[in-house]
C-alpha atoms as one frame of an Amber mdcrd trajectory, in Angstrom:
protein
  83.467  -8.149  24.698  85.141 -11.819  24.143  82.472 -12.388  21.488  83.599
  -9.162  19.710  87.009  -9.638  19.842  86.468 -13.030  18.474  84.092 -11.569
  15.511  86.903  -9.111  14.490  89.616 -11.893  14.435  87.701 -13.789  12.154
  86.651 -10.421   9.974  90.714 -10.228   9.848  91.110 -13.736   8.400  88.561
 -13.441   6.067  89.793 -10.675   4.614  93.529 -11.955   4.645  92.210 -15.252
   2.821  90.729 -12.702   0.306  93.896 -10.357  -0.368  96.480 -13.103  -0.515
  94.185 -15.108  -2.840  94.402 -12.089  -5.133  98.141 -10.395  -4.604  99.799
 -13.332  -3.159 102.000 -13.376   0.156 104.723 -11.191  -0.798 102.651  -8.705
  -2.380  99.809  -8.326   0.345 100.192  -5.887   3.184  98.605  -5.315   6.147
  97.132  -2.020   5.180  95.117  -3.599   2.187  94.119  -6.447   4.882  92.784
  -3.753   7.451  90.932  -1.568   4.684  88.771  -4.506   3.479  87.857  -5.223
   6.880  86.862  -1.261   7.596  89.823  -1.299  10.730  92.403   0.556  11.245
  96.502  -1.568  10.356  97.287  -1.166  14.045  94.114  -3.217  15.329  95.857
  -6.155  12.988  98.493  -5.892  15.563  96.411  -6.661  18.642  95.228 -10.203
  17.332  98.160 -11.103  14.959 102.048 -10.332  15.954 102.579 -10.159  11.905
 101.828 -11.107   8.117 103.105 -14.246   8.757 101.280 -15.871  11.786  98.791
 -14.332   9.944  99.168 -16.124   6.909  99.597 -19.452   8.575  96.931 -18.839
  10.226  94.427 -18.395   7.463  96.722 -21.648   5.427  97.429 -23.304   8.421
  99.733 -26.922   8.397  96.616 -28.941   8.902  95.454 -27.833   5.703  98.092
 -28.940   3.690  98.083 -32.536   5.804  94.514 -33.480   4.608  94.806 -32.423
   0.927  97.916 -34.600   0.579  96.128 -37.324   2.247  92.825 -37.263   0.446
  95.191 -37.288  -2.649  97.291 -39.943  -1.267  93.900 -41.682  -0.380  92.257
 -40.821  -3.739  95.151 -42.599  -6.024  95.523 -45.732  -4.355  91.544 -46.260
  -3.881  91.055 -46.145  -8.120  94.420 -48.157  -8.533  93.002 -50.913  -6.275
  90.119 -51.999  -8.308  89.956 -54.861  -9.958  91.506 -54.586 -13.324  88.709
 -55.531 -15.282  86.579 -53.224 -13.338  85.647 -50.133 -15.984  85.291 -46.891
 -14.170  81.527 -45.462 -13.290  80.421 -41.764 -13.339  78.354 -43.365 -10.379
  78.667 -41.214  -7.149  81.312 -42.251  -4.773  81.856 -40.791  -1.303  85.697
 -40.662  -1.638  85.175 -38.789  -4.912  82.881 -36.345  -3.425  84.741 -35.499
  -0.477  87.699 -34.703  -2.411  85.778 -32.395  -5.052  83.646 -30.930  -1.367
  87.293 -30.220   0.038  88.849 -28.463  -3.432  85.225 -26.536  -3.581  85.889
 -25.875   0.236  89.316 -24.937   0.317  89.593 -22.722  -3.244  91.480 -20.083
  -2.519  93.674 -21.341   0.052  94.807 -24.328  -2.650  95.300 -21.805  -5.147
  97.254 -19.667  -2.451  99.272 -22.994  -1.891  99.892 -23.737  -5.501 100.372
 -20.231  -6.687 100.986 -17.501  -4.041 102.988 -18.449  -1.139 106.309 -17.758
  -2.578 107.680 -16.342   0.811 106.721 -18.653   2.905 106.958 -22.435   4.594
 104.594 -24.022   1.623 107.056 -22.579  -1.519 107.366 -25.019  -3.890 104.285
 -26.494  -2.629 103.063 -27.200  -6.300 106.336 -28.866  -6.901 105.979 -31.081
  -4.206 102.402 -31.683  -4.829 103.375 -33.818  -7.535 105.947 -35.489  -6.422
 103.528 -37.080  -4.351 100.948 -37.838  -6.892 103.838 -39.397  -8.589 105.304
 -41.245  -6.083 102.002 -42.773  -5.009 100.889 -43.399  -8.385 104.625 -45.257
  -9.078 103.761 -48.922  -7.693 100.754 -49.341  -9.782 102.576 -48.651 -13.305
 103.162 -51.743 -14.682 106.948 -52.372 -16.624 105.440 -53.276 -19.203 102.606
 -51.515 -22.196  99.840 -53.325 -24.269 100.445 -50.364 -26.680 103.786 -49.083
 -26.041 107.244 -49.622 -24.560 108.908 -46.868 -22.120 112.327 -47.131 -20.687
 112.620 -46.130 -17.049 113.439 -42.956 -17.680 110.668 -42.147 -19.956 107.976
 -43.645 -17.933 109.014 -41.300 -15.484 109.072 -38.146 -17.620 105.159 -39.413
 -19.142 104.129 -39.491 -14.859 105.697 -35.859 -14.620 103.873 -34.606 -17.410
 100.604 -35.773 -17.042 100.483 -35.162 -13.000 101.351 -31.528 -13.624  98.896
 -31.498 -16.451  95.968 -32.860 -14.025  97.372 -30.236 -11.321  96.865 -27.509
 -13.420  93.538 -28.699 -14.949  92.139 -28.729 -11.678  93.979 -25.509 -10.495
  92.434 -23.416 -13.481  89.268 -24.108 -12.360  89.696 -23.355  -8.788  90.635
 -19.856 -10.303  88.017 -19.340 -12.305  85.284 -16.503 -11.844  82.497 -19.497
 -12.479  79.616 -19.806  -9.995  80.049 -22.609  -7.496  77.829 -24.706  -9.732
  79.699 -25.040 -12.520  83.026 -25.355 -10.558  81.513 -28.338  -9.143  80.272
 -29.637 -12.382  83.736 -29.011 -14.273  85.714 -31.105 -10.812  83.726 -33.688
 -11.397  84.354 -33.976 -15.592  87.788 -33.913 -15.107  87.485 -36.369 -12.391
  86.154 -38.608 -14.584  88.907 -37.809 -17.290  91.242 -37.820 -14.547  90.488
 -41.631 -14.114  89.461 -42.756 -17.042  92.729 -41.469 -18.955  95.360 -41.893
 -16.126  94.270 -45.941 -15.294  95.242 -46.818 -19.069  98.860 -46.415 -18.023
  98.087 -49.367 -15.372  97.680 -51.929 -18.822
């Protein structure tokens, strides 16, 4: 009976993942969660007290904690390099955890990004590259080989391009594609993503 209960739960937050991936948290009811699980809206209400311990239960906190920190880890690892050291399509395990976790975690980064107006993680996006920003910041040399920024234009150039990269990477979490060429596409625009963004550290 446990092991039923259990199997229904998780039926329930697979199918919650599903509908606020496509209508988003305000949109999505509990009726359209029960129906593409085949149970009735009441039998929500024995394993979840509402939609939103529901949603943060399929986007929980802990979620949000390790994508900041692979991020966090991600930036400083390719700013750390030697300078002269040119970047290498060769495999790296950082690299392909981060690209495993986005491939993992799809829709509930595109629910974060996108479709949690509503809740805790609004403005998540927002925040999202503050971060990138912030961590990227100390590397960024006051000076250009090629150009000259004022303070205030450097930091308009890091705003730009780290909500350009978010939304690169966001489109193709979105995208109908097959899982193959998701992974393929993370990984080209990982090596843009590197290639381009480390020419701001000359």
């Amino acid at each position: 009976m446990q092991s039923k209960k259990e199997q229904v739960k998780q039926e329930i937050e697979t199918a919650a993942l599903h509908v606020f991936f496509e209508q988003g948290y305000i949109q999505a009811r509990m009726s359209d969660i029960a129906k593409r699980c085949g149970i009735s809206t009441g039998n929500i209400y024995t394993y979840f007290v509402n939609k939103e311990e529901l949603f943060y239960t399929v986007v929980p906190s802990a979620l949000v904690d390790r994508l900041n920190e692979l991020l966090v880890q991600a930036i400083r690892k390719y700013n750390e390099r030697d300078s002269k050291q040119r970047f290498s399509e060769v495999s790296d395990p950082l690299l392909d955890l981060v690209i495993d976790e986005l491939m993992a975690s799809r829709q509930h980064i595109v629910i974060l990004l996108e479709k949690s107006t509503g809740t805790l993680y609004e403005g998540y996006k927002e925040r999202l590259i503050q971060l990138m920003i912030d961590t990227k910041q100390p590397y960024i040399k006051p000076g250009h080989k090629h150009y000259a920024l004022n303070q205030a234009e450097n930091d308009l150039l890091m705003r730009i391009v780290s909500a350009s990269m978010v939304d690169m990477f966001l489109n193709v979490l979105k995208s109908d594609l097959n899982a193959e060429s998701r992974f393929a596409l993370l990984q080209a625009l990982n090596v843009f993503r590197l290639s381009g963004v480390n020419g701001l550290n000359e």
